[in-house]
N, C-alpha and C positions, 0 to 999 in steps of 0.2 A: 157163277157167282157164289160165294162163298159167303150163306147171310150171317152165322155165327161169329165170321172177323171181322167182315165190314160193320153190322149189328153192336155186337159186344165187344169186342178186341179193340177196334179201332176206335170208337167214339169213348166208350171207358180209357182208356189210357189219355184221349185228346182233353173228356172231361178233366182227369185227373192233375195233368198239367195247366188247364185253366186253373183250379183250385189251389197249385203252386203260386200262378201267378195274381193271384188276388192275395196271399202270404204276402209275395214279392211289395206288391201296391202297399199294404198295410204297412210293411215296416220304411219305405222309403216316405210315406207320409209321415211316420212317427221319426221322422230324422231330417225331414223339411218343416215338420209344426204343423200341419194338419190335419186335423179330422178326416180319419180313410173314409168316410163315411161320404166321403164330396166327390170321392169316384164315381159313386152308383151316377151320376147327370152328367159325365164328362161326356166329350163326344169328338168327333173327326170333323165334321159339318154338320150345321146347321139343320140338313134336312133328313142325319140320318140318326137313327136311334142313341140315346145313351148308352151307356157301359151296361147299367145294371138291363138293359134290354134285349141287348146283345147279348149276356148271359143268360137270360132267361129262354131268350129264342134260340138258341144252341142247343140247352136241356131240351125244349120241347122238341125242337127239331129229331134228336135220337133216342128220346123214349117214343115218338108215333113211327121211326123206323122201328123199330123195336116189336114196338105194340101193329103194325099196324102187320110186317113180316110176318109174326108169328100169327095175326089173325088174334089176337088177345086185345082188352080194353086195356089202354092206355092211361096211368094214373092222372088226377085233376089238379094241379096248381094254378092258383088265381094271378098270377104274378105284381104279386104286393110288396116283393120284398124290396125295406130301405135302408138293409147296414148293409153290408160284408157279410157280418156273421149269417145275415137270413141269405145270402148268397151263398155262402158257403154249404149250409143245409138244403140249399136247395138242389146242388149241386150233387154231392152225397147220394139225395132222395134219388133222384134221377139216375144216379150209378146202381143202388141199390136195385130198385126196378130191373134196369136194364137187364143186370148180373143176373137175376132171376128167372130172366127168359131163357124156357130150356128148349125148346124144339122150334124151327122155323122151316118146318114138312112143308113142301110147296110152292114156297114164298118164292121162286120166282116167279113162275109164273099166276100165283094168287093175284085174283082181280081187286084192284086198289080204286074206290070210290075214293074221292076227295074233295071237302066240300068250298073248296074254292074253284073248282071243275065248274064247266057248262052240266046242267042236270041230265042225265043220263050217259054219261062220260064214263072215264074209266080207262088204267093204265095195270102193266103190270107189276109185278111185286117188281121186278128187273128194272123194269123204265122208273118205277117212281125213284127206288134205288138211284142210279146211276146218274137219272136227268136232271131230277129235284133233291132230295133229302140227303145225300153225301154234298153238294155243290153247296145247297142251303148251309147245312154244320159247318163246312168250317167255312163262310162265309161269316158267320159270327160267331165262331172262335177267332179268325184271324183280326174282322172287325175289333173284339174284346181285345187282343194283344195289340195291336195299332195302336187301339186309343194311349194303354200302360206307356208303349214304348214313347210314341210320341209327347205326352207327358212326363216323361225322364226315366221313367223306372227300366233298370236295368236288364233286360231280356232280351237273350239274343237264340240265334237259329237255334242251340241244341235245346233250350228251354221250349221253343217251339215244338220242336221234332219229337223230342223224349227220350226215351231208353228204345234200344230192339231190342228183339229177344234172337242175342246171339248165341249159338253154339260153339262148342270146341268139338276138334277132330272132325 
């Protein structure tokens, strides 16, 4: 496992494309008449998170990969935010973090307590990776594109996917 591109590579760059697509939402409300601001409660159903939650639980989702790989404390967001724009910082905050973590020595196999575990539990840096916290992110990233898409806004597969990073020769 490879914690530096799963970690940083991977979750910054899917961040990053969230943060396109909250632009996206923004200006297709500003050319339907609405306050972008009425995305944060949109939703797919009834019983599953809004937008802005979905955003929020992505962020948290790969700063505690993050934080938790490296064996580092994980930044604190209360998850309060009700524009765009605090979505958008918060998003940022989250990359910023991220981007800062510079060594994950161990992390696979670093023993990962988690406190929604049975008490005395415990997985490895590997299994939390793999089982939970990659399934979880883009669980609600994809969630947060659904809602957009299904809502009109115009995002299709390469805006999901993003850039690679190709080579020549």
């Amino acid at each position: 496992m490879d914690a530096h591109l799963l970690c940083v590579a991977q979750t910054t760059k899917m961040l990053r494309n969230l943060a396109a697509w909250l632009k996206e939402a923004e200006t297709f409300a500003g050319e339907k008449g609405f306050e972008a601001d009425r995305w944060l409660e949109m939703r797919l159903a009834p019983d599953q998170y809004g937008f802005a939650r979905n955003v929020q639980a992505a962020c948290d989702t790969a700063k505690f990969l993050a934080a938790r790989l490296a064996d580092i404390e994980a930044p604190s967001h209360p998850d309060d935010e009700k524009t765009m724009a605090e979505l958008h910082e918060r998003i940022a905050a989250t990359i910023a973090f991220i981007e800062g973590v510079k060594s994950f020595d161990g992390a696979e196999e670093r023993k990962i307590v988690l406190p929604f575990l049975p008490e005395g539990t415990w997985v490895t840096g590997q299994e939390y990776a793999v089982s939970f916290a990659v399934p979880n992110f883009y669980f609600h990233v994809t969630t947060a594109y659904a809602i957009l898409r299904d809502k009109g806004v115009a995002l299709g597969k390469r805006a999901f996917i993003g850039a690679m990073d190709v080579k020549a020769g």
